[in-house]
C-alpha positions as CSV (number, residue, x, y, z in Angstrom):
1,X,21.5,170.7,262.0
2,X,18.8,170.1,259.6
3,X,19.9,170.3,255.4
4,X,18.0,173.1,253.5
5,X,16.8,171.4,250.5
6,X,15.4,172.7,247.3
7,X,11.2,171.7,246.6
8,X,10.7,168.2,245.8
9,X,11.6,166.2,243.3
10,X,15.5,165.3,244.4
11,X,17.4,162.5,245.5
12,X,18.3,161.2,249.4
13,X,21.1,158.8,250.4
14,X,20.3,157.0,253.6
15,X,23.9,155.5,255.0
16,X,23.5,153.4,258.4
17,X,26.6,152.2,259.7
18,X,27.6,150.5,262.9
19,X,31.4,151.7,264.1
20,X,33.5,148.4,264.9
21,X,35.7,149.5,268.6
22,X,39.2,148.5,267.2
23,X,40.0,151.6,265.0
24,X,39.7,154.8,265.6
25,X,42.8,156.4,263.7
26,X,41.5,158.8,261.5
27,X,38.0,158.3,261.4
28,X,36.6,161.6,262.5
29,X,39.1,163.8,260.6
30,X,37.6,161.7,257.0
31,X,34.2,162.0,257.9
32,X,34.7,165.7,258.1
33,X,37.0,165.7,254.8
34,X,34.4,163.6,252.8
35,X,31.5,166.2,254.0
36,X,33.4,169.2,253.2
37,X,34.5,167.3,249.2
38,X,30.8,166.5,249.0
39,X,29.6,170.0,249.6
40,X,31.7,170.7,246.4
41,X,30.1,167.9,244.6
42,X,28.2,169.5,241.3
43,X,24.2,168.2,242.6
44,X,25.1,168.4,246.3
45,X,22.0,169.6,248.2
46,X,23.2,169.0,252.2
47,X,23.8,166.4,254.2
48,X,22.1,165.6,258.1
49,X,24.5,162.8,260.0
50,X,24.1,161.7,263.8
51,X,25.9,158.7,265.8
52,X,24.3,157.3,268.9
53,X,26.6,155.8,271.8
54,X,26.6,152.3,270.4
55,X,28.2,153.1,267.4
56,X,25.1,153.2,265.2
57,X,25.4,155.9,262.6
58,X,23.2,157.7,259.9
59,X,23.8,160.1,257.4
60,X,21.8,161.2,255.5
61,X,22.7,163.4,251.8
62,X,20.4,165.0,249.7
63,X,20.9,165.6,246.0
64,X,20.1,166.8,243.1
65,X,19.8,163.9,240.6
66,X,20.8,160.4,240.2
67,X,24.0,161.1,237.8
68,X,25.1,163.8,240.8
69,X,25.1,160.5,243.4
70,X,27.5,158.3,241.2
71,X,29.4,160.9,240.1
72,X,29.7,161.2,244.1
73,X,30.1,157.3,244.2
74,X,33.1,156.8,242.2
75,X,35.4,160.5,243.5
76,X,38.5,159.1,243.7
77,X,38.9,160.3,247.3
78,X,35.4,159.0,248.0
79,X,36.8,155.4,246.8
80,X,39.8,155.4,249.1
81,X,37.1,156.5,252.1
82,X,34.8,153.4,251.5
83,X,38.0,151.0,251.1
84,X,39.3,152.6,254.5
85,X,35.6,152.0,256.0
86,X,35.1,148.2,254.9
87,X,38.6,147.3,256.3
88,X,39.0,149.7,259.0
89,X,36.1,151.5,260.6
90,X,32.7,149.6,260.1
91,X,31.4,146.6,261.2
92,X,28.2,146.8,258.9
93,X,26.6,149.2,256.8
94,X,23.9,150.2,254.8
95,X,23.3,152.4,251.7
96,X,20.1,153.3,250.4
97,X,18.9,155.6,247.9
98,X,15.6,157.0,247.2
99,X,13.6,159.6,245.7
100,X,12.0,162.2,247.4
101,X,8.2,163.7,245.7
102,X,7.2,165.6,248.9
103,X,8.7,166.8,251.9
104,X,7.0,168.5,254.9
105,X,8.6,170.7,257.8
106,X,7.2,171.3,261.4
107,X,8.9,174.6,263.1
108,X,7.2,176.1,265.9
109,X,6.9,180.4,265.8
110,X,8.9,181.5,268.4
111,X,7.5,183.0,271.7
């Protein structure tokens, strides 16, 4: 599903990750409880997230300003996720974070 996002200027969180295949306790049920804390996150705009097959991931969050993303960062629930993700779940990851002056949208009329 595709985030609705505000006009231009705002802030995007790219996170790649590639899923290790020794732990799967719990994994699904914290990505769903970190998605639903970050949608109550003061500067939250929405969030896009898709895992291939091999255990590549990306999510990707969209928010309002940079103060929005560490206050994000350092939630103490949020903390205890990325500990359980560097030990447990992930192999590797990425984290990037950018921001956004345009954005563009394609969506056919329907028929």
């Amino acid at each position: 599903m595709f985030a609705s996002t505000p006009p231009p200027p705002y802030y995007v969180v790219i996170f790649t990750s590639l899923r290790n295949q020794y732990d799967e306790v719990g994994y699904e049920a914290m990505a769903e409880r970190m998605l639903a804390l970050a949608q109550c996150q003061a500067g939250f705009l929405g969030a896009e997230s898709a895992r291939g097959s091999d255990g590549l991931g990306i999510t990707v969050s969209y928010w309002r300003d940079e103060a929005s993303i560490q206050a994000w960062r350092n939630q103490l629930d949020h903390l205890e996720a990325q500990r359980l993700g560097r030990t447990r779940w992930y192999e590797r990851y990425s984290l990037r974070v950018a921001h956004v002056e345009r954005a563009y949208e394609f969506s056919p009329s329907p028929v």
